[in-house]
N, C-alpha and C positions, 0 to 999 in steps of 0.2 A: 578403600574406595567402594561405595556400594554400587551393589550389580544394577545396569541402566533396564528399562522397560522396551520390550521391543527390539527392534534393529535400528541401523544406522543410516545413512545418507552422506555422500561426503558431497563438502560445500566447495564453491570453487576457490577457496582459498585454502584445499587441502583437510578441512578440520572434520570430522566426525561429527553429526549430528542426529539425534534421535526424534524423532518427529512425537514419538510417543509419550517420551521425558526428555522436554525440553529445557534446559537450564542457562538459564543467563549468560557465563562464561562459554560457552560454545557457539556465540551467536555475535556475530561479525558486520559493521555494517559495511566492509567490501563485500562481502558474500549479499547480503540483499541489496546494495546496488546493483550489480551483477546479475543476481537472478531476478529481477524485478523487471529490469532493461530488457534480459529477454523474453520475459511474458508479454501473449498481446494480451490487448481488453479484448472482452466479446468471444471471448474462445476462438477467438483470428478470425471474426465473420464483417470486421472491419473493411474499408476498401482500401486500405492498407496498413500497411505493420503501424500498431500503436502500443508502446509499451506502457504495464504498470505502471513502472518507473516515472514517466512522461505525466504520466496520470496523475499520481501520487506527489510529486511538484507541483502541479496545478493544482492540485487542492490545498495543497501548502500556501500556496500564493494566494490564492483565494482568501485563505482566514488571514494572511498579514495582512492584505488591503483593508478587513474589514476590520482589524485593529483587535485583532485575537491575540492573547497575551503569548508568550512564547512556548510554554511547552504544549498549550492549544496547536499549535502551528506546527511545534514538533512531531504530533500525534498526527497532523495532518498530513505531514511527511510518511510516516511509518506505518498509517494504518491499515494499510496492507501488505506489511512486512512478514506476516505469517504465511502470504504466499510465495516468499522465497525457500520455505523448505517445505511446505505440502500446495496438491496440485489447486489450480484454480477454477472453485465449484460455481458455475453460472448462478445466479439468485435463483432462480426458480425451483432447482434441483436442494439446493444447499439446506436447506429447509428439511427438507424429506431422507435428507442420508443421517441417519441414526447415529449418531457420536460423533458425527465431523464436528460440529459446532464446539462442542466441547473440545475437542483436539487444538483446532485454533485458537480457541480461545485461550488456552494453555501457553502454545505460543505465543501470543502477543501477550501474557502475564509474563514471560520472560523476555522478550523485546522492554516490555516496560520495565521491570527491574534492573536490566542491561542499560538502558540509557537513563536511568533514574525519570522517568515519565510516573505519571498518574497509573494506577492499576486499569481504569476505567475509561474509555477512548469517550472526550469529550461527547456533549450531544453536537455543537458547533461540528464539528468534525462530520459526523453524520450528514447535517444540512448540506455542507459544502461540496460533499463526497457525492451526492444526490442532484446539487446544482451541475455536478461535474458531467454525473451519466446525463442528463439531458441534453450537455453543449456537446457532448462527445455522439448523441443520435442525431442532434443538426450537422454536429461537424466531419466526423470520423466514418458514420455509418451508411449502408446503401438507404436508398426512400425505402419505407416501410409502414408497419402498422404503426396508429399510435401507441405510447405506452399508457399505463392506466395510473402510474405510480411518480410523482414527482410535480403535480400540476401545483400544490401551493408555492410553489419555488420562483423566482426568477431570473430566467436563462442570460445570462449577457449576451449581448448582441455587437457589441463595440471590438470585440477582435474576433480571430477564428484560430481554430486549433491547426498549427499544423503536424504532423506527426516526424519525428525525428527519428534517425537510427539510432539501434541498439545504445551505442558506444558513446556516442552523443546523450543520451537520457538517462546514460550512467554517471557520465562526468557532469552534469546537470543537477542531477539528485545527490552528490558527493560533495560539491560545492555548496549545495543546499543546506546538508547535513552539517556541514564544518561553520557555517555562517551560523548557524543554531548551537551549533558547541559554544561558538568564541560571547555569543548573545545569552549563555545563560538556558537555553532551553534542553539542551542536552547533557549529562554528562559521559565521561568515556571511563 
């Protein structure tokens, strides 16, 4: 076995992870339901707990209503599955830290090989992910300044976010994940 890069992380399913050399077979998706659930959005400046996880479902949903083909949808699910084993960098910062980018991106190159997804997180995904931080500064957030980034979008208006616990937006996003197995968008 070759020698791994860096150190390790253990996942909450016990396994060894290296943030550094990330490899497909050490990458779980209890361990990022799990860790996903317990992240908030907004680096927790929410008016209350709102997980990834919560997040990351909703933007899945978002692309099946608009008829986004399945592993579209999958990537919708997972595209911030790299925040299950490294921490979660605010937009504005993530930009300016010199090799994060690359790091994560590493990881979700083994997320994607781990579930047989695309290499490359749709653009759809992107929009939807963008649609999502809008409804989550109407929904989730205290009144604030406007943002400058996301105005060609449009925010739905016809429900409201409400935020779930932990444990709930695990079994949420797990259900999700397995409904995308059994449909072809995931492999295991």
């Amino acid at each position: 076995m070759t020698a791994r890069i860096g150190d390790w992380i253990q996942t909450y399913t016990g396994r060894k992870f290296w943030p550094l050399d990330p490899r497909p077979e050490d990458i779980a998706v209890e361990d990022i339901a799990h860790a996903l659930s317990m992240k908030c959005r907004f680096t927790g400046h929410c008016r209350e707990f709102y997980s990834v996880a919560q997040h990351s479902c909703l933007v899945a949903s978002l692309l099946d209503e608009a008829g986004a083909d399945v592993k579209t949808t999958a990537w919708g699910l997972l595209h911030d599955a790299a925040e299950a084993y490294l921490p979660d960098v605010a937009r504005p910062i993530k930009k300016d830290l010199v090799g994060f980018g690359e790091i994560e991106a590493r990881v979700l190159r083994a997320v994607a090989q781990r579930f047989g997804l695309p290499p490359e997180i749709p653009h759809g995904v992107k929009y939807f992910d963008t649609v999502m931080l809008l409804k989550e500064k109407q929904d989730v957030m205290p009144p604030g300044p406007a943002w400058g980034w996301g105005s060609e979008v449009e925010v739905p208006q016809d429900w409201c976010i409400t935020p779930m616990p932990p444990a709930e937006a695990k079994q949420l996003f797990l259900r999700r994940f397995h409904a995308l197995v059994r449909h072809g968008g995931i492999t295991l």
